[in-house]
Backbone as ProteinMPNN parsed JSONL, in Angstrom:
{"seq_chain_A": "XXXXXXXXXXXXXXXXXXXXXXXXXXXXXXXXXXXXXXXXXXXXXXXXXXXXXXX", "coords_chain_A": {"N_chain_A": [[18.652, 19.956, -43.286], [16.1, 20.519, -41.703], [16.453, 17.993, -40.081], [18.159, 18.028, -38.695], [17.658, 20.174, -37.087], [14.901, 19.075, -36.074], [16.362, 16.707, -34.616], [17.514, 18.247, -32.362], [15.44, 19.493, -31.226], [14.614, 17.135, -30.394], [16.752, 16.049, -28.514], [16.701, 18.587, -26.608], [14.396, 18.149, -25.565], [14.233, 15.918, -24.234], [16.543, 16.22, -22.467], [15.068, 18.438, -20.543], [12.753, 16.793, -19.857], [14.698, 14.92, -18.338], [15.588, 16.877, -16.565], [13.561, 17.981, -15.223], [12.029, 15.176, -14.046], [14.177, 14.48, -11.972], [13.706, 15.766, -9.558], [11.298, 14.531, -8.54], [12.755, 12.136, -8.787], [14.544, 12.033, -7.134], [12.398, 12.546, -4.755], [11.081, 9.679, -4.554], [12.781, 7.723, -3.918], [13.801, 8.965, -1.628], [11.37, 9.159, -0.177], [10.827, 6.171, -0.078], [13.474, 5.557, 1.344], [13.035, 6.509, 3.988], [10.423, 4.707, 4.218], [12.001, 2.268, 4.616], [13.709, 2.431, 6.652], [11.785, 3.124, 8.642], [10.279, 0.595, 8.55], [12.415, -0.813, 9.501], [12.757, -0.084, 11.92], [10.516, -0.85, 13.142], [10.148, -3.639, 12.937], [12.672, -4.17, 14.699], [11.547, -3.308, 17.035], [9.456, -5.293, 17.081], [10.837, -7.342, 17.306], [12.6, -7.244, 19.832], [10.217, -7.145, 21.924], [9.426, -9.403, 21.577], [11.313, -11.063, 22.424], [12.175, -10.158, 24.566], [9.916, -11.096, 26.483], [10.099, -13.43, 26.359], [12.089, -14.339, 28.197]], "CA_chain_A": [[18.56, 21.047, -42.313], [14.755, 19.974, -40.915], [16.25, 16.762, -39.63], [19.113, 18.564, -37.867], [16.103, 20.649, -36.24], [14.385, 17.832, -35.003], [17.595, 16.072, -33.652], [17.975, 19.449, -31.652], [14.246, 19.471, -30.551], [14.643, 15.709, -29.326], [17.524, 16.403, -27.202], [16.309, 19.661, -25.825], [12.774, 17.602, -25.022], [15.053, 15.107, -23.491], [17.312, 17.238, -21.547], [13.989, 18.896, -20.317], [12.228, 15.462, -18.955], [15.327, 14.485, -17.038], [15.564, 17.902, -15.284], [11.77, 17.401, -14.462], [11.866, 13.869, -13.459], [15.436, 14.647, -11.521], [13.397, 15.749, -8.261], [10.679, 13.619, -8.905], [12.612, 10.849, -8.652], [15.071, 12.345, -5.75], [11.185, 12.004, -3.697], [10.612, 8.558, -4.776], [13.719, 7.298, -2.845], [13.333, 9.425, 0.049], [10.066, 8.522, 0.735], [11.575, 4.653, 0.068], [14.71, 5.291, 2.504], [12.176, 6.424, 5.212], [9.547, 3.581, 4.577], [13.031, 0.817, 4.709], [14.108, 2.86, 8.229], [10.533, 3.066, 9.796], [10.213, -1.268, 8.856], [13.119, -1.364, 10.012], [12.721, 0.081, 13.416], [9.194, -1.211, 14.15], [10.81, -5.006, 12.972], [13.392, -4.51, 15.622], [10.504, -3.341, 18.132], [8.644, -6.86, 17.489], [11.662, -8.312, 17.874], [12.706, -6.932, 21.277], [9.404, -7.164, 22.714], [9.004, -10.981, 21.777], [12.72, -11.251, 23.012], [11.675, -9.678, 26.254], [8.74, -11.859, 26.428], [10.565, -14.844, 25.808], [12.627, -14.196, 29.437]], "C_chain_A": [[17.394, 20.824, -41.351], [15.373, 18.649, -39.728], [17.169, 17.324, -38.87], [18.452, 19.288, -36.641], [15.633, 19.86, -35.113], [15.029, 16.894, -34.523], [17.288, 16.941, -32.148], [16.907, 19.178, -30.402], [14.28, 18.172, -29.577], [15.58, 16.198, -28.533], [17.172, 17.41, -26.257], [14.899, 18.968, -25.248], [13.385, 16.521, -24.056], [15.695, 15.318, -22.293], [16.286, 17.837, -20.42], [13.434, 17.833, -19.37], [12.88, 15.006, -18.044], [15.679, 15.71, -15.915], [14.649, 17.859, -14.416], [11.891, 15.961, -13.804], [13.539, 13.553, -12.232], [14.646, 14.36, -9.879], [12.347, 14.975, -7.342], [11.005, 12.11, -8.1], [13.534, 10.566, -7.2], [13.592, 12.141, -4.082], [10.958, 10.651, -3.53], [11.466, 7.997, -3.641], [13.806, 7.918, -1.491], [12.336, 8.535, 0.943], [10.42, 6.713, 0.455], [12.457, 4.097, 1.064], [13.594, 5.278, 4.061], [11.156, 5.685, 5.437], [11.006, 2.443, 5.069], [13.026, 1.226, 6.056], [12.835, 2.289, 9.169], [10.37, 1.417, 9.727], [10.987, -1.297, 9.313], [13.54, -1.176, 12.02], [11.501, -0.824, 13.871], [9.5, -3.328, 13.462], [12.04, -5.144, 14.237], [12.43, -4.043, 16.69], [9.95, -4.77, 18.164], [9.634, -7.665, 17.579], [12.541, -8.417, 18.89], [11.356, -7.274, 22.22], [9.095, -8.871, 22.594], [10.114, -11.751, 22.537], [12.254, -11.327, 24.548], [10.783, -10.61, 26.808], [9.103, -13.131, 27.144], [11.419, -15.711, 27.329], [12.453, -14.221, 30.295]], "O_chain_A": [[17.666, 20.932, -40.156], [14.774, 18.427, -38.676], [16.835, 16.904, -37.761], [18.681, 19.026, -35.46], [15.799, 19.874, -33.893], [14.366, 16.062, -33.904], [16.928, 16.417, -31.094], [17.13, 18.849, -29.237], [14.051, 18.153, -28.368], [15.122, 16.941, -27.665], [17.326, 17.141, -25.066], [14.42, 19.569, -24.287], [12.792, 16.383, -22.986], [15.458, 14.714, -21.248], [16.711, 17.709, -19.272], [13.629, 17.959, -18.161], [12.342, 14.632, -17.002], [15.962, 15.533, -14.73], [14.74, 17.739, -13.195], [11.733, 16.063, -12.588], [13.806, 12.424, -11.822], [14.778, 13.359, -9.175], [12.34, 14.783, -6.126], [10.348, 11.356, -7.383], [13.484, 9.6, -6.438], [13.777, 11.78, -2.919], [10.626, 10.291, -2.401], [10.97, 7.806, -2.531], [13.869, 7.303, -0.427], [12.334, 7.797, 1.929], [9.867, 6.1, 1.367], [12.488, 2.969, 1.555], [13.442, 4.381, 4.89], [10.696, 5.69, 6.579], [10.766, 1.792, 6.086], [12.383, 0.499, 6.813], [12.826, 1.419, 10.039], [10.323, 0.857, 10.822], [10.75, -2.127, 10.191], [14.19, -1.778, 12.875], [11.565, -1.466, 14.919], [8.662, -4.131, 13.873], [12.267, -6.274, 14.67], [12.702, -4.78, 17.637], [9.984, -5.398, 19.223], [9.384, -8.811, 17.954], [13.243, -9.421, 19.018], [11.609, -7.708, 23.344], [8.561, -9.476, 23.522], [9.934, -12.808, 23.14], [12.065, -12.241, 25.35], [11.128, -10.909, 27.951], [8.613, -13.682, 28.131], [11.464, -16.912, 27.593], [13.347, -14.004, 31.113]]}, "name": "protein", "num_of_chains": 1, "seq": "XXXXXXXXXXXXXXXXXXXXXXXXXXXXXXXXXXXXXXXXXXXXXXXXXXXXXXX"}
């Protein structure tokens, strides 16, 4: 009966951490998508302006 308990407790502590770490980790990638975008604009800026340059 104790060990049935502390099954319970693990899953509910479990269940618990991934609700918490859900939005957590929904920030992580955000702020990841908008660092990839922003390199990826200011890499096509140095590579228009050396383009331009180049002409």
């Amino acid at each position: 009966m104790v060990v049935m308990g502390r099954i319970l407790l693990i899953v509910a502590a479990v269940i618990a951490a991934l609700m918490l770490l859900g939005p957590l980790v929904g920030f992580a990638l955000t702020l990841l998508k908008w660092g990839l975008v922003i390199g990826a604009v200011a890499f096509a800026v140095m590579f228009a302006s050396k383009w331009l340059k180049r002409t």
